[in-house]
matplotlib code that plots the C-alpha trace (Angstrom):
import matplotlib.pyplot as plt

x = [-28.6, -24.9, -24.2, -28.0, -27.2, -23.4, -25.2, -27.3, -24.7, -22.7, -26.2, -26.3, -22.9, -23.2, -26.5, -24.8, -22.1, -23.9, -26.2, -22.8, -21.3, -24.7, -24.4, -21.0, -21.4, -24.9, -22.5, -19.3, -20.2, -23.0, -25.6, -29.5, -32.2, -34.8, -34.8, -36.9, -34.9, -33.3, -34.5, -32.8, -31.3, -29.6, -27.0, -24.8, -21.4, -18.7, -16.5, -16.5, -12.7, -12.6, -16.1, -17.8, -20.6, -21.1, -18.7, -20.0, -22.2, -21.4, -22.7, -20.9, -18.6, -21.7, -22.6, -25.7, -26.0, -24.3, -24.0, -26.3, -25.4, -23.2, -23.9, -23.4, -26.8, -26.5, -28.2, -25.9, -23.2, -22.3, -22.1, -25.2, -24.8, -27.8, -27.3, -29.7, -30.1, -31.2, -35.1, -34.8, -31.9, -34.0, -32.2, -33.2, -33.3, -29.9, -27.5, -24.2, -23.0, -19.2, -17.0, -13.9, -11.2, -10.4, -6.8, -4.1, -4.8, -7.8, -11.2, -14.0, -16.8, -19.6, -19.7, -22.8, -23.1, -26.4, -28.5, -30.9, -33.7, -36.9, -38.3, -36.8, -36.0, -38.3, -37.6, -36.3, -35.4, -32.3, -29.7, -28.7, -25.5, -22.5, -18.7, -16.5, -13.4, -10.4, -8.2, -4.6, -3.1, -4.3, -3.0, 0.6, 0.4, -0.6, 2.1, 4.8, 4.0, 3.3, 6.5, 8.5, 6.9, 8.2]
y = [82.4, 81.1, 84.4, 84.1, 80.1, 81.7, 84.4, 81.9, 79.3, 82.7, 83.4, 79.7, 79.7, 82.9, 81.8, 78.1, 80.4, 82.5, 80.2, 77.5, 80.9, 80.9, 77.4, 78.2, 81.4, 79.3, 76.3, 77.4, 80.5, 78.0, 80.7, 79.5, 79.8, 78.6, 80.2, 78.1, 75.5, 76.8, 78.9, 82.2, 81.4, 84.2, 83.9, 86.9, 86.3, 88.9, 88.3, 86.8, 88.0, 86.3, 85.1, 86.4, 86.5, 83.1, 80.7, 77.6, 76.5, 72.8, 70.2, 67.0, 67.9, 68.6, 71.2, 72.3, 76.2, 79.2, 82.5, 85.3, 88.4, 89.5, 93.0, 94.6, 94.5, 98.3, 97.5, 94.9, 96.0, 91.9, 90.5, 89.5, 86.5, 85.4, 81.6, 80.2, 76.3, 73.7, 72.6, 69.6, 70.0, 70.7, 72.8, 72.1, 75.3, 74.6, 73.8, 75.5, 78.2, 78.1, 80.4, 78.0, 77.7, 75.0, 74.3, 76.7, 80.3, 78.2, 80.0, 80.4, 78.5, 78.3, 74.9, 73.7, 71.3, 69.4, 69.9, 67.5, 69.8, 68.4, 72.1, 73.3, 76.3, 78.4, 80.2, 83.5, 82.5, 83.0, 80.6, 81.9, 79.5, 80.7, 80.5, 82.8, 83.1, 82.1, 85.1, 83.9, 87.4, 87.8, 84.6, 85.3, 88.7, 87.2, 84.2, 86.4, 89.1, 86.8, 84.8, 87.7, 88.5, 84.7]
z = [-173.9, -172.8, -170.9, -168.6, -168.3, -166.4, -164.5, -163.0, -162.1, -160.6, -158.9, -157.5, -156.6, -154.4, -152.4, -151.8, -149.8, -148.2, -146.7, -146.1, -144.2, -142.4, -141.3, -139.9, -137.9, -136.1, -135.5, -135.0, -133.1, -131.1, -131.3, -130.4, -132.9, -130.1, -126.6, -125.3, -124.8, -121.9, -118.4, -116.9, -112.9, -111.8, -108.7, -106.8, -106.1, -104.3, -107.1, -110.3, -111.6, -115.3, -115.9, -119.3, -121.1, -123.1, -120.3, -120.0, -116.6, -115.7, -113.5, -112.2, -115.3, -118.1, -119.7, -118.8, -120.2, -120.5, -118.8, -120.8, -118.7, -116.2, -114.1, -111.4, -108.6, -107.3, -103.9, -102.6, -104.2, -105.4, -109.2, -110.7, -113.1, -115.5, -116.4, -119.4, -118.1, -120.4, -120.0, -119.2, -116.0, -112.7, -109.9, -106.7, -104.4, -102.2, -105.3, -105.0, -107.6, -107.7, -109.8, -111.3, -113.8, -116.1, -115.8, -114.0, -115.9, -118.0, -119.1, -115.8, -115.9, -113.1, -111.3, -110.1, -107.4, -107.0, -103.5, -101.9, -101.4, -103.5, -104.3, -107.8, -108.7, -111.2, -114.3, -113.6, -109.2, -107.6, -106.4, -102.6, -101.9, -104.1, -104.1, -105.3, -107.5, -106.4, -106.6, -106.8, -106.7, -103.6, -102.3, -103.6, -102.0, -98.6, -98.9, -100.0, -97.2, -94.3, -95.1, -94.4, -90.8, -89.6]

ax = plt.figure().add_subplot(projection="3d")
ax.plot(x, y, z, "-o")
ax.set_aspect("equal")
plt.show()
């Protein structure tokens, strides 16, 4: 009887970690049980150098989703980026999609500024006005180069 009373305390033991192991790969990783909770937007920029899957899409300085796919759109050529937006943000039609870094050589993020436009985008629409990255090779390229020609 002592040796079935430690199997089971052994038994307990194991399932409390497993699901406390659970608990921390949901929370830590921030991984959504419900989809529902958030809406697909997708926007096309000329260049998104930096951006991933699972950056962070802010508004005014709030988080208001994430990025759930980035791709390249065949036809024209330009990166397609799938944001999941919370439910209960509305985007009106002329918001402005910007690519952006937190910090000097910080993680992208997508900035979102707000338009004045009363139609709202739908689940699944496209936003049309985007910005892209900033690409400071290029910029240290042109200053260094052009500096020279002076």
């Amino acid at each position: 009887m002592n040796k079935r009373k430690i199997e089971f305390y052994v038994g307990l033991f194991a399932m409390i970690g497993i699901l406390c192991t659970g608990y921390l790969f949901i929370v830590l990783g921030e991984i959504s049980l419900v989809r529902d909770k958030q809406y697909p937007v997708y926007a096309f920029f000329t260049s998104i150098s930096g951006l991933k899957k699972g950056a962070k899409v802010e508004m005014v300085g709030v988080k208001i989703g994430v990025i759930s796919n980035v791709g390249i759109e065949k036809e024209r050529l330009l990166a397609k980026v799938e944001f999941l937006i919370d439910n209960n943000i509305e985007l009106s039609e002329d918001v402005i999609a910007s690519v952006k870094t937190s910090g000097i050589i910080g993680q992208k993020y997508i900035d979102i500024m707000p338009g004045g436009s009363d139609i709202m985008l739908e689940p699944g629409e496209e936003i049309f006005n985007t910005e892209p990255s900033l690409d400071i090779e290029s910029l240290v390229r042109k200053f260094i180069f052009n500096k020279d020609k002076k």
